[in-house]
PDB file of N, CA, C, O and CB in Angstrom:
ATOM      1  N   UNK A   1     -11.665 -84.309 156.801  1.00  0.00           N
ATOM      2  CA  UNK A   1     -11.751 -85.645 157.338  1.00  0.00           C
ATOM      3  C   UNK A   1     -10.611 -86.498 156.774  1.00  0.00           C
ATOM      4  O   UNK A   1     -10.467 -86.414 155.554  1.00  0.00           O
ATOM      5  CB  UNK A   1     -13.122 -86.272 157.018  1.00  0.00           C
ATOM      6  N   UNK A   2      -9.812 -87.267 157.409  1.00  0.00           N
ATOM      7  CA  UNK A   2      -9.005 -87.804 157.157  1.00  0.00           C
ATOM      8  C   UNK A   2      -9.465 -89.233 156.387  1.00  0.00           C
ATOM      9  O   UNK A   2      -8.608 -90.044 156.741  1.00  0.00           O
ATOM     10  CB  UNK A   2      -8.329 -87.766 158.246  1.00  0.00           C
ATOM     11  N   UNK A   3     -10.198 -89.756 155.705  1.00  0.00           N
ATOM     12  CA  UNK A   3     -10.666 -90.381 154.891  1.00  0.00           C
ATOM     13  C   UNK A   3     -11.095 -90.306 153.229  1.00  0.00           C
ATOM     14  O   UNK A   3     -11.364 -91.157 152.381  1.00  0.00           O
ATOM     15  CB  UNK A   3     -11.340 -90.525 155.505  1.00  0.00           C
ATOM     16  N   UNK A   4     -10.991 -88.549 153.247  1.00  0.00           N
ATOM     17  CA  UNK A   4     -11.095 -87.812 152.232  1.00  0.00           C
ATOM     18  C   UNK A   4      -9.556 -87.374 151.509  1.00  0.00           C
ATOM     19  O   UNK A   4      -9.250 -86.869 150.429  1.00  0.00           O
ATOM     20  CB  UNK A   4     -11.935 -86.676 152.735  1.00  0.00           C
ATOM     21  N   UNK A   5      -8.777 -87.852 152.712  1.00  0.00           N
ATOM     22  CA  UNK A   5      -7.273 -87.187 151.684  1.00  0.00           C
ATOM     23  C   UNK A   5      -6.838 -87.830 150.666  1.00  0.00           C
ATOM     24  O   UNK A   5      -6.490 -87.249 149.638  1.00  0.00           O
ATOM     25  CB  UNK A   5      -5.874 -87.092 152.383  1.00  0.00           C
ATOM     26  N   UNK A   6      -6.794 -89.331 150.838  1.00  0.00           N
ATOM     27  CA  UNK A   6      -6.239 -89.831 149.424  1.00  0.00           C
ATOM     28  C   UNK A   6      -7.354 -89.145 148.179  1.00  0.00           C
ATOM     29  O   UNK A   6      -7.013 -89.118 146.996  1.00  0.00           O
ATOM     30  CB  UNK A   6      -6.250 -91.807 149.396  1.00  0.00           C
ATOM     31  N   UNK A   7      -8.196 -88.814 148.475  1.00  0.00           N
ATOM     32  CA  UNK A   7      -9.024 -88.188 146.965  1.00  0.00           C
ATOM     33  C   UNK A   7      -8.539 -86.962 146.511  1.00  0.00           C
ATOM     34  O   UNK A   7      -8.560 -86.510 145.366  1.00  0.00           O
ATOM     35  CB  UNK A   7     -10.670 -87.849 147.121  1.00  0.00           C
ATOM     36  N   UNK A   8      -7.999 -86.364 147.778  1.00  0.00           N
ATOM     37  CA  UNK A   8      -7.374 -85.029 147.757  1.00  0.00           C
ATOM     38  C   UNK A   8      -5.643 -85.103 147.141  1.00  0.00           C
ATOM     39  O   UNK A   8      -5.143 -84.293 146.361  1.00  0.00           O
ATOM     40  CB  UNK A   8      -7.475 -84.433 149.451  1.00  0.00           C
ATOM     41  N   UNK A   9      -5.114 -86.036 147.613  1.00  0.00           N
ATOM     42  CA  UNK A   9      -4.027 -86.028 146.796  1.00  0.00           C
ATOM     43  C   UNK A   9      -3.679 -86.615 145.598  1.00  0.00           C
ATOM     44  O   UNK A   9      -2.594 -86.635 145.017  1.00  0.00           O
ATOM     45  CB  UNK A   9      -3.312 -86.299 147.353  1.00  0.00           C
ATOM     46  N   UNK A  10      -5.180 -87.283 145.194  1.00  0.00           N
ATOM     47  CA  UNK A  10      -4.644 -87.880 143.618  1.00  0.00           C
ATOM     48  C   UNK A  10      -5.724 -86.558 143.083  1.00  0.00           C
ATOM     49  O   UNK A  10      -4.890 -86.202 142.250  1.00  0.00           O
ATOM     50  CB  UNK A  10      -5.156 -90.091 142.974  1.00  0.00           C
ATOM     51  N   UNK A  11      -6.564 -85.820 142.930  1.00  0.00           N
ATOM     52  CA  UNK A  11      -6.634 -84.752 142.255  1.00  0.00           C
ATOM     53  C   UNK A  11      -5.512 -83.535 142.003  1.00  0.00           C
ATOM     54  O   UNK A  11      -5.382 -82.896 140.959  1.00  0.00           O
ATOM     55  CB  UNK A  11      -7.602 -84.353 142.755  1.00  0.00           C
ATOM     56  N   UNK A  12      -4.793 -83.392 143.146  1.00  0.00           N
ATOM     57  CA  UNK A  12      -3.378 -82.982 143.264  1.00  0.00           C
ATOM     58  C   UNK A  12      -2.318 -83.645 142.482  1.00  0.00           C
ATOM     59  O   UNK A  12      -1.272 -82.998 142.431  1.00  0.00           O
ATOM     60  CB  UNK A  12      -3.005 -83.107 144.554  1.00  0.00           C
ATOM     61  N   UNK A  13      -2.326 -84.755 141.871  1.00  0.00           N
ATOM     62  CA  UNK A  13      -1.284 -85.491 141.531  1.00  0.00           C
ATOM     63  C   UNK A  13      -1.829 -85.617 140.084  1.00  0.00           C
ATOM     64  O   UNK A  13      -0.991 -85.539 139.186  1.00  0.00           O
ATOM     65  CB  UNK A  13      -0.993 -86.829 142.431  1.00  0.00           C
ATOM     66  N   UNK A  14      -3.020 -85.786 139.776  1.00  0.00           N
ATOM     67  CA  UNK A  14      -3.565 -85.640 138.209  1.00  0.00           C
ATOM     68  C   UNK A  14      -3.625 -84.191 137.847  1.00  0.00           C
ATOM     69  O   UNK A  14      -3.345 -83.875 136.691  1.00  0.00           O
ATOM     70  CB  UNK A  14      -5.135 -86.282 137.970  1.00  0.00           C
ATOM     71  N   UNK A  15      -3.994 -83.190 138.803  1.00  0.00           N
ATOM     72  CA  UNK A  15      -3.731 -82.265 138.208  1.00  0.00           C
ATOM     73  C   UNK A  15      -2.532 -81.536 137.543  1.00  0.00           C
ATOM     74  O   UNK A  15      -2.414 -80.796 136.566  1.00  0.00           O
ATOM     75  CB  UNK A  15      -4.124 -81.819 138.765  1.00  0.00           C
ATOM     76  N   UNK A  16      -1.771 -82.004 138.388  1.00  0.00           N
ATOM     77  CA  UNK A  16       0.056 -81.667 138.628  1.00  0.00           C
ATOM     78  C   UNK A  16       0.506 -82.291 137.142  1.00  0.00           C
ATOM     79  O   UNK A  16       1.175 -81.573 136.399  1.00  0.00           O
ATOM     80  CB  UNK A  16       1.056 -82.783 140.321  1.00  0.00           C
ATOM     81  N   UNK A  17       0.187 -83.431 136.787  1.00  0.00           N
ATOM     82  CA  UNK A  17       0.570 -84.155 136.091  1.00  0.00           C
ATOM     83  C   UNK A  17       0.121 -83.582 134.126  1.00  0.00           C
ATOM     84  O   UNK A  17       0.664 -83.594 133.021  1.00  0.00           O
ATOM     85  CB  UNK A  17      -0.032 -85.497 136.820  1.00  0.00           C
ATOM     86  N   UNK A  18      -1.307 -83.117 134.820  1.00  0.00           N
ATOM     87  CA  UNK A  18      -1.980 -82.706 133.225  1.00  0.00           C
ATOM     88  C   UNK A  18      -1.179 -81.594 133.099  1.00  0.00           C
ATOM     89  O   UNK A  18      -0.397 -81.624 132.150  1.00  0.00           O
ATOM     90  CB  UNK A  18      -3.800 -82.279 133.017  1.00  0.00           C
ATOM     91  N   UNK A  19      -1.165 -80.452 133.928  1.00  0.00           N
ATOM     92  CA  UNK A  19      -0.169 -79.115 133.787  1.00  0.00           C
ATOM     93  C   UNK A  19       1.031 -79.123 132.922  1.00  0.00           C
ATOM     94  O   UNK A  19       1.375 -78.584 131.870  1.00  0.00           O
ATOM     95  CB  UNK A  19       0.422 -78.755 135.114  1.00  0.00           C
ATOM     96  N   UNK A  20       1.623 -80.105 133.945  1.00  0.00           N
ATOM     97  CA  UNK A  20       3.311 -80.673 133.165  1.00  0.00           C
ATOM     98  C   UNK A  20       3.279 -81.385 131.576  1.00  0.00           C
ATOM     99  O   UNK A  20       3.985 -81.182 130.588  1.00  0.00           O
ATOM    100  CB  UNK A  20       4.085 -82.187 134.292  1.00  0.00           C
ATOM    101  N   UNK A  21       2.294 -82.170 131.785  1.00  0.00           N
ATOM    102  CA  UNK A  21       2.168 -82.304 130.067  1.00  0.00           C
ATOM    103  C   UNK A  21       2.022 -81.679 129.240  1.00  0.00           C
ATOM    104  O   UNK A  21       2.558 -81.836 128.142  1.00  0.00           O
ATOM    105  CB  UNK A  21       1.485 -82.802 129.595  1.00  0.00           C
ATOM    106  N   UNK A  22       1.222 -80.762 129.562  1.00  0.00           N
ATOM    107  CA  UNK A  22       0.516 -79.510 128.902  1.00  0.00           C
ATOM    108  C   UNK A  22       1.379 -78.399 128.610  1.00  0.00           C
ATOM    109  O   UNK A  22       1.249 -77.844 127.519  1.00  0.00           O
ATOM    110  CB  UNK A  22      -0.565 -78.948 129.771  1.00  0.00           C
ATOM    111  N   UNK A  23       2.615 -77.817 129.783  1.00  0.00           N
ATOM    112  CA  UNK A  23       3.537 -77.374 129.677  1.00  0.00           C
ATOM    113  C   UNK A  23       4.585 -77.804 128.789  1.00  0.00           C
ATOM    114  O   UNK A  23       5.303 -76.933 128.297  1.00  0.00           O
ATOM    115  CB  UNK A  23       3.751 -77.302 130.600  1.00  0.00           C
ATOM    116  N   UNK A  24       4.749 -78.816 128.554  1.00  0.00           N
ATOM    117  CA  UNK A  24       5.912 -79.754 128.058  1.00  0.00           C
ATOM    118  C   UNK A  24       5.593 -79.500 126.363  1.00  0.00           C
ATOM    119  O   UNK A  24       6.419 -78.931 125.650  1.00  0.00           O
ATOM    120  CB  UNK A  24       5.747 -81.664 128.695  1.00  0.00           C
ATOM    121  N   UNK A  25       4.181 -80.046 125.802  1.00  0.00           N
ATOM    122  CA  UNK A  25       3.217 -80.134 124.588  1.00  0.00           C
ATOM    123  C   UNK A  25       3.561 -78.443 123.893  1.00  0.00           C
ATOM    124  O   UNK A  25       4.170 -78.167 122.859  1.00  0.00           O
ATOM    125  CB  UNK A  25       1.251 -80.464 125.207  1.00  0.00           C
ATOM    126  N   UNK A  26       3.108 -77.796 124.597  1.00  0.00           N
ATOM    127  CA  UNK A  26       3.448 -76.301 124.393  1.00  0.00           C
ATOM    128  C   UNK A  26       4.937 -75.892 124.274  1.00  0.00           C
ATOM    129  O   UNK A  26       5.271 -75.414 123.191  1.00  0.00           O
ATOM    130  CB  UNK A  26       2.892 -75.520 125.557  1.00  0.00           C
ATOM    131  N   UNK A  27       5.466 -75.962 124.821  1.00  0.00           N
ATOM    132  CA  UNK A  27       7.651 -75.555 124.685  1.00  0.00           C
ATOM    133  C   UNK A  27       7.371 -76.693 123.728  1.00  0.00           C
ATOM    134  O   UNK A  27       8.502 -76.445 124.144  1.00  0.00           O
ATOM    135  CB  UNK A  27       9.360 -75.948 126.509  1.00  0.00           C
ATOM    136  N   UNK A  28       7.104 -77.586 122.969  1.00  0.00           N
ATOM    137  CA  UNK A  28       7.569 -78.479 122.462  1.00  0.00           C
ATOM    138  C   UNK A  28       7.024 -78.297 120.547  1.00  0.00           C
ATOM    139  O   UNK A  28       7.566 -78.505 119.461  1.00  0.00           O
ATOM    140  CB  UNK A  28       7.076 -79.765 123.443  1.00  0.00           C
ATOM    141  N   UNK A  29       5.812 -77.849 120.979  1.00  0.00           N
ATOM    142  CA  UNK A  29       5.644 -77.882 119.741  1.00  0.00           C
ATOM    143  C   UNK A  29       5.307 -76.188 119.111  1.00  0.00           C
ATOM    144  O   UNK A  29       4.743 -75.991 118.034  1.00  0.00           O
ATOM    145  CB  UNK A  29       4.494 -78.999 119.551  1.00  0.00           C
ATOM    146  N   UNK A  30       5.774 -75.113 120.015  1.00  0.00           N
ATOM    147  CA  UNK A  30       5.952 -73.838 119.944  1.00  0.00           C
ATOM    148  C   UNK A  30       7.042 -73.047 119.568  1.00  0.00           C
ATOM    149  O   UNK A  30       7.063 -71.836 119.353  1.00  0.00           O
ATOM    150  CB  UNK A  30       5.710 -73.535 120.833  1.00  0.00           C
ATOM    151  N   UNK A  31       8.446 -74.325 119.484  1.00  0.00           N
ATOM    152  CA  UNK A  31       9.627 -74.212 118.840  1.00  0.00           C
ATOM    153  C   UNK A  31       9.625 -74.165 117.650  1.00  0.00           C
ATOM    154  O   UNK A  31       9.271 -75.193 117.073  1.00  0.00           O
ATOM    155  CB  UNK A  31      10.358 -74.993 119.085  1.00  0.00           C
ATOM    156  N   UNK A  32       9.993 -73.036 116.867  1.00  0.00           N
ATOM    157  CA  UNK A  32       9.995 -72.769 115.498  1.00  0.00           C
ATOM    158  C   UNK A  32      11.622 -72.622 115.064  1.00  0.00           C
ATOM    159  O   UNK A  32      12.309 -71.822 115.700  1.00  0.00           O
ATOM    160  CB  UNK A  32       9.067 -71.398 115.209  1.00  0.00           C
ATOM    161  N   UNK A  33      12.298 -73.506 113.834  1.00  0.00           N
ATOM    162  CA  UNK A  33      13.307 -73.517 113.199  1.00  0.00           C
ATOM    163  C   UNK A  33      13.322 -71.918 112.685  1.00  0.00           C
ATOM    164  O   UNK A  33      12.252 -71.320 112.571  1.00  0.00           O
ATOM    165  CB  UNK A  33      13.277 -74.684 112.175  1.00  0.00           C
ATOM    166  N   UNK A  34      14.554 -71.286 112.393  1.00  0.00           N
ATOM    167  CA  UNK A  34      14.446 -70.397 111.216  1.00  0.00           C
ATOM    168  C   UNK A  34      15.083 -71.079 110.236  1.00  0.00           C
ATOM    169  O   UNK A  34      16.075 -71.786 110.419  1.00  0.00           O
ATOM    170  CB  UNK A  34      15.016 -69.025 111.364  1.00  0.00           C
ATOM    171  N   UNK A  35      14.303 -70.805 108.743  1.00  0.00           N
ATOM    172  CA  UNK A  35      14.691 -71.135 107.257  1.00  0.00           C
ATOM    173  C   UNK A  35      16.234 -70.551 107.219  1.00  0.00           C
ATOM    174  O   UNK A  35      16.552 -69.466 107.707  1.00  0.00           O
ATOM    175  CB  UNK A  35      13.565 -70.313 106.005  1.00  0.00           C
ATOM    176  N   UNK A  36      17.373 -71.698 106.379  1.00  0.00           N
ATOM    177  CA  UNK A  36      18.247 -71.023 106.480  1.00  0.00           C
ATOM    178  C   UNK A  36      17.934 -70.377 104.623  1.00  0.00           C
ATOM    179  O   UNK A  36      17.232 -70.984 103.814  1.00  0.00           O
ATOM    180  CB  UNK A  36      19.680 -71.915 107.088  1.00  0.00           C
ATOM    181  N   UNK A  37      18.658 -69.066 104.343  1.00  0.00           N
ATOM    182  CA  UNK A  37      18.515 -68.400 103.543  1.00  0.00           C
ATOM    183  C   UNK A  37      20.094 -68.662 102.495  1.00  0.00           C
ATOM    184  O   UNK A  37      20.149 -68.504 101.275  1.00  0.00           O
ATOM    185  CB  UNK A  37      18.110 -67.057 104.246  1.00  0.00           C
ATOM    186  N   UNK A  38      20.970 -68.987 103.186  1.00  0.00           N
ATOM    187  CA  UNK A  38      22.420 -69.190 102.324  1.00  0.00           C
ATOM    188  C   UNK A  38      22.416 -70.514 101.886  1.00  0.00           C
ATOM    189  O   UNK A  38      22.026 -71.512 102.493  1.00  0.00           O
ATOM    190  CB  UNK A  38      23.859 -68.960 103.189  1.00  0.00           C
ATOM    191  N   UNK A  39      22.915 -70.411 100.712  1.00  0.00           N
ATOM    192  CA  UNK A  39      22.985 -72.168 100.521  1.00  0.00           C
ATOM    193  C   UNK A  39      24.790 -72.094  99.956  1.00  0.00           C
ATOM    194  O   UNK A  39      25.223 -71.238  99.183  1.00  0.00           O
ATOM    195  CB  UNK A  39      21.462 -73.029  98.867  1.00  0.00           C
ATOM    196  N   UNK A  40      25.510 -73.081 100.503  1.00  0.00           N
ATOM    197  CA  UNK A  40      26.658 -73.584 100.890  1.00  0.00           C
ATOM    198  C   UNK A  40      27.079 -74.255  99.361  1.00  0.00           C
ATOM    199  O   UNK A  40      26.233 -75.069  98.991  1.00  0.00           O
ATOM    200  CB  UNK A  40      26.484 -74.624 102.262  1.00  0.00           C
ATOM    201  N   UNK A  41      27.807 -74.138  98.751  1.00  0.00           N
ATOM    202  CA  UNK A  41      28.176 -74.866  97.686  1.00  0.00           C
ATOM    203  C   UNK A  41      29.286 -76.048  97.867  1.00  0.00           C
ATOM    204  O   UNK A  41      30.464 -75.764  98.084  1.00  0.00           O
ATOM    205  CB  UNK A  41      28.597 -73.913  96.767  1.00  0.00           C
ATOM    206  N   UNK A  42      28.927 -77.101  97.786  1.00  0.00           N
ATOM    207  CA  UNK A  42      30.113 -78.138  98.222  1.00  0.00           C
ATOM    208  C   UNK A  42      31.179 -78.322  96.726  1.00  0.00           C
ATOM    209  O   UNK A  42      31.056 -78.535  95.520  1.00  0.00           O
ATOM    210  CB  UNK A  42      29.259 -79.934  98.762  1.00  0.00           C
ATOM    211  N   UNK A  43      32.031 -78.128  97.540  1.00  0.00           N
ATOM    212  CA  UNK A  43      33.503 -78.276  97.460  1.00  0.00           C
ATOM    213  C   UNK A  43      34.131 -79.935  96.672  1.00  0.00           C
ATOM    214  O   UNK A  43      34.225 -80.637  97.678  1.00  0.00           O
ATOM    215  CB  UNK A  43      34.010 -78.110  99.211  1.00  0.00           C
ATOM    216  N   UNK A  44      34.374 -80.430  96.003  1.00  0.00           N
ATOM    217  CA  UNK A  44      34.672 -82.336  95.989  1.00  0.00           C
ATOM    218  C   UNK A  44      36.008 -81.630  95.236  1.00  0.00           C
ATOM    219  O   UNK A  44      35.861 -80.917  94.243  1.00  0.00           O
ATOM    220  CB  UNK A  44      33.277 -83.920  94.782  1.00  0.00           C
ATOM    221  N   UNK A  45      37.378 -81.925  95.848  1.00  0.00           N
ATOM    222  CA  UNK A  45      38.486 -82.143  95.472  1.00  0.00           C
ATOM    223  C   UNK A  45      38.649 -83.606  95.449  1.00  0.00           C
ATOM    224  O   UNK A  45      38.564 -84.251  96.494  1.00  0.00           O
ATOM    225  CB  UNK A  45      39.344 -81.454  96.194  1.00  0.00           C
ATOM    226  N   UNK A  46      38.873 -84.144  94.349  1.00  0.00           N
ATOM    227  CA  UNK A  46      39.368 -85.581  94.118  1.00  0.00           C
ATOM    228  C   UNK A  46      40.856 -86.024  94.223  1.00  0.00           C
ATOM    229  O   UNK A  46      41.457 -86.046  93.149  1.00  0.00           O
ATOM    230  CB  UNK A  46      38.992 -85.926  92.812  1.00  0.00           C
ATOM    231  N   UNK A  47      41.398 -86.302  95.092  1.00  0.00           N
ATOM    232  CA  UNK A  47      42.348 -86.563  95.283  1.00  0.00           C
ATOM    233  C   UNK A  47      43.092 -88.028  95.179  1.00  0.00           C
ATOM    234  O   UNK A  47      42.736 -88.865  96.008  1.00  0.00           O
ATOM    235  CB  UNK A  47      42.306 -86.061  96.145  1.00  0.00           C
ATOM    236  N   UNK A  48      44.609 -88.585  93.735  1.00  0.00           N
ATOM    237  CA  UNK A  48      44.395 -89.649  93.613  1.00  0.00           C
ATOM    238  C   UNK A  48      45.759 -90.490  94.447  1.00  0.00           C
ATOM    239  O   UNK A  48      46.708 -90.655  93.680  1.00  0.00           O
ATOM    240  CB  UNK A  48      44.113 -89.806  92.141  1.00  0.00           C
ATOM    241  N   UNK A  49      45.881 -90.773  95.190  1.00  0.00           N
ATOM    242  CA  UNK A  49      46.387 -91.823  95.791  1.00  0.00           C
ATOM    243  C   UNK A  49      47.143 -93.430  95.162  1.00  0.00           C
ATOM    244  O   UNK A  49      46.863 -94.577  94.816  1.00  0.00           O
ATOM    245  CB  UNK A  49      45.319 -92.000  96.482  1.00  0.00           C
ATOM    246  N   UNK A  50      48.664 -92.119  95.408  1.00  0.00           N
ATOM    247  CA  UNK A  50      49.822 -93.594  94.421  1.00  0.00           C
ATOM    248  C   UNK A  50      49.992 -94.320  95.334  1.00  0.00           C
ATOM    249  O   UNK A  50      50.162 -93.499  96.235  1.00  0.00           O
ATOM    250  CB  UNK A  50      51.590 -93.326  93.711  1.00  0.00           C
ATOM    251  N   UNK A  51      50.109 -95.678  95.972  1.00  0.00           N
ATOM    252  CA  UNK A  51      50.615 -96.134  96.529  1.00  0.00           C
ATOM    253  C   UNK A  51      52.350 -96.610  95.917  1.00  0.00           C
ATOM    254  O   UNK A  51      53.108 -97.248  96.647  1.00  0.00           O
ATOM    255  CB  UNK A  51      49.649 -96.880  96.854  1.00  0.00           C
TER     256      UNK A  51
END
């Protein structure tokens, strides 16, 4: 019945919507860093400047 569609397309449009969040929530918080294992020793050359 054509009186019934707008109910039909906002269950379509909330559903659509929870998915994508839900999708998004998941890739988002399912991303894992790796530990880095080398540690970098910094370098400080002081260099003095005659004008």
């Amino acid at each position: 019945m054509p009186q019934m569609a707008p109910l039909n397309w906002l269950t379509l449009f909330l559903m659509f919507t929870f998915i994508f969040l839900m999708f998004n929530t998941m890739n988002y918080f399912s991303f894992k860093y790796q530990f880095k294992t080398n540690t970098f020793n910094k370098i400080n050359k002081k260099i003095n400047w005659k004008w």
